[in-house]
Residue, then its C-alpha position, 0 to 999 in steps of 0.5 A: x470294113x466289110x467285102x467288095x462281095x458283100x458290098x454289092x449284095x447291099x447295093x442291090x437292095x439300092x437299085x436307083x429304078x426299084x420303087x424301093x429307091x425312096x426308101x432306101x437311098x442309093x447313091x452313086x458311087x463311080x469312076x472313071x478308068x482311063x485306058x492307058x492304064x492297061x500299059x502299066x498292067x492294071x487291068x480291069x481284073x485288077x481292081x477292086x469294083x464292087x464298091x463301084x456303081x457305074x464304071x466311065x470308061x475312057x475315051x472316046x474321041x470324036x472325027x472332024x465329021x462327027x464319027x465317034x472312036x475309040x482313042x486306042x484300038x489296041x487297047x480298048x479292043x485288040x490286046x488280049x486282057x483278062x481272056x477276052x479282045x480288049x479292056x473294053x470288053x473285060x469291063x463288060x465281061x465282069x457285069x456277070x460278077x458285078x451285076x449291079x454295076x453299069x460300064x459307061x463310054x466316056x466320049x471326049x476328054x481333055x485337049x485332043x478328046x474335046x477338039x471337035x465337039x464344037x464343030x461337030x455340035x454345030x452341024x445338023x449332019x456331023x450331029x447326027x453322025x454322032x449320034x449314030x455312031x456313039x450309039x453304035x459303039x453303045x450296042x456293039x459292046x453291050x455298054x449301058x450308055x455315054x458320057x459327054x466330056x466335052x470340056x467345055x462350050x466356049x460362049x453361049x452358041x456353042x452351049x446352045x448346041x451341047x443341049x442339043x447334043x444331049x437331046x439327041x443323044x437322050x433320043x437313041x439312049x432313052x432312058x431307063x435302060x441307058x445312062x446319059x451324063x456329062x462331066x463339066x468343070x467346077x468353075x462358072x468360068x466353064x459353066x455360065x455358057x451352058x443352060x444347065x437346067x436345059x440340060x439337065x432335064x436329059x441327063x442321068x448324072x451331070x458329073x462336077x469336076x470339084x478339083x484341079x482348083x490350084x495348079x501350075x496355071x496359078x501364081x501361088x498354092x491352094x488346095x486343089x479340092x477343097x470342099x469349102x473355103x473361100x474362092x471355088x470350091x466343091x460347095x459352091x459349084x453345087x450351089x451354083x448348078x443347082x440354083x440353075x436348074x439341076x436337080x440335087x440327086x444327078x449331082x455327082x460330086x467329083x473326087x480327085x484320086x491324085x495330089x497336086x505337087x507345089x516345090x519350094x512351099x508349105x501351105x496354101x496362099x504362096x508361091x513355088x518353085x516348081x512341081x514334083x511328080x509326074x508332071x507335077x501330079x502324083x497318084x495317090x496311093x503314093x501318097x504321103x510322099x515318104x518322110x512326110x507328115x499328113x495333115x488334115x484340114x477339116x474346116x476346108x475338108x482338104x489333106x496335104x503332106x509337105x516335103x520331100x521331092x513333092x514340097x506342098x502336095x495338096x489331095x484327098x485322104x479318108x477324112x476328107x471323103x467321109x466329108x465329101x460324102x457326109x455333103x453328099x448326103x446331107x444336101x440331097x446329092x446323087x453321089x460321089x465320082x473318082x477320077x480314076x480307079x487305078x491310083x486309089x490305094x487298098x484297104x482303110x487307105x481306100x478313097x472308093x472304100x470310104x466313099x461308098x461306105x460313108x454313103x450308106x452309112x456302114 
């Protein structure tokens, strides 16, 4: 294990616009921080960021007419944090420390944050308001681009009109200066409505949400992020949008830095009683829950403990990322993303630590 410090003086040598890139890879190595996190005092000074390439800052919501805002003024621009007006511009404050690092506003979200994207797409007017008012947020807070969160278009109208958001976007964030991506589902339930390879053709980075793929909406357990196995799974989903048109290196696998909590069971493949946790979720530096056993099951590439007030909880551990990243790698993908920076442990319990170390091979 070596230096947050000394990890970002060897990224530097991996600038993904050096004509070096090719010779040296660079992978993406990002997270996302969501801003209510600031209320339990974990401020952006507070985390560990120079194994982090791009910072996802969220989020932004979007108005019936398109406006694009940020889902907490106080938090996002007002509280004092880290000597400066909001978390928004810590994070932007500490690209002097990280110079390699890129701080990206997430627009949308689960529930209320993607509720009026298919309206707004839509329309000629509310698109270009969108447009308009996103790349605003952009230059008033020196951001290095957007992530469209829209989850997700419901039919192939509403798909149509999420290319077409991207197109505009891609036209007022041209690339290389500024980064567009996009954070979609795993399933092809979610994606079949999207033409990914149109899509893909203006975006930087197409975020793949390789989790949540058990939960309370299923009858029996399963391993939430599992990389292979039967059903979905990490593999799949790349195998999926790729063979619709998106190039392997903008594949950024996601990594989910929580455990999903099933009482009353043992193992995958049975029913539950009920969920522990937070809503049946648990950070995962909380994790093996206290009392508990870890165990790892390689050929599925998923970790879970079993007992206590948690039952089966299923989640990622240093094993499973080094996994995750050795996929990554070996089948040409762009990187890994965590969702979120805030519950990942320190030290050799690091999920981010192992990601970006297994990437580059350290």
């Amino acid at each position: 294990m070596f230096s947050a410090a000394s990890a970002l003086f060897r990224r530097r040598d991996r600038n993904p616009t050096s004509e070096s890139a090719y010779e040296v890879p660079f992978y993406t190595n990002a997270a996302y921080y969501p801003n209510w996190r600031i209320y339990r005092k974990e401020p952006p000074s507070s985390l560990r960021l120079g194994f982090i390439s791009h910072v996802f800052y969220a989020f932004a919501w979007v108005k019936e007419d398109g406006t694009v805002y940020l889902s907490d003024e106080w938090a996002d621009t007002q509280m004092p944090v880290d000597g400066t007006e909001g978390c928004l511009r810590a994070f932007v404050q500490l690209k002097q420390q990280y110079s390699q690092m890129r701080v990206i506003l997430s627009v949308g979200g689960g529930g209320k944050g993607s509720e009026n994207f298919a309206a707004v797409a839509r329309s000629r007017s509310t698109l270009d308001t969108f447009v308009r008012t996103a790349r605003g947020l952009v230059d008033q807070f020196g951001l290095d681009g957007i992530d469209v969160d829209w989850e997700h278009p419901a039919d192939s109208k509403q798909g149509k009109d999420y290319v077409r958001m991207l197109s505009r976007l891609r036209e007022v964030l041209p690339t290389p200066r500024y980064v567009l991506a996009t954070c979609l589902p795993a399933g092809q339930w979610a994606l079949r409505n999207i033409d990914l390879g149109a899509a893909s053709k203006h975006l930087d980075m197409f975020n793949l949400m390789a989790y949540d793929f058990a939960g309370p909406w299923d009858p029996e357990t399963g391993h939430h992020a599992k990389l292979s196995g039967p059903g979905v799974s990490g593999e799949s989903a790349v195998d999926y949008v790729v063979s619709q048109g998106v190039p392997r290196r903008k594949v950024i696998l996601g990594v989910p830095v929580y455990g999903r909590s099933f009482l009353g069971s043992t193992g995958p493949g049975q029913r539950y009683t009920g969920h522990g946790g937070e809503e049946g979720v648990f950070d995962y530096r909380d994790l093996p829950r206290p009392g508990t056993q870890e165990y790892h099951d390689k050929q599925a590439a998923a970790s879970f403990c079993v007992g206590a007030d948690g039952g089966f909880v299923t989640y990622d551990t240093p094993p499973t990322v080094q996994q995750k990243a050795k996929f990554v790698t070996s089948s040409k993908l762009g990187g890994l993303f965590y969702w979120h920076v805030c519950s990942d442990a320190r030290g050799p319990r690091s999920l981010i630590e192992t990601g970006y170390n297994t990437l580059h091979d350290m």
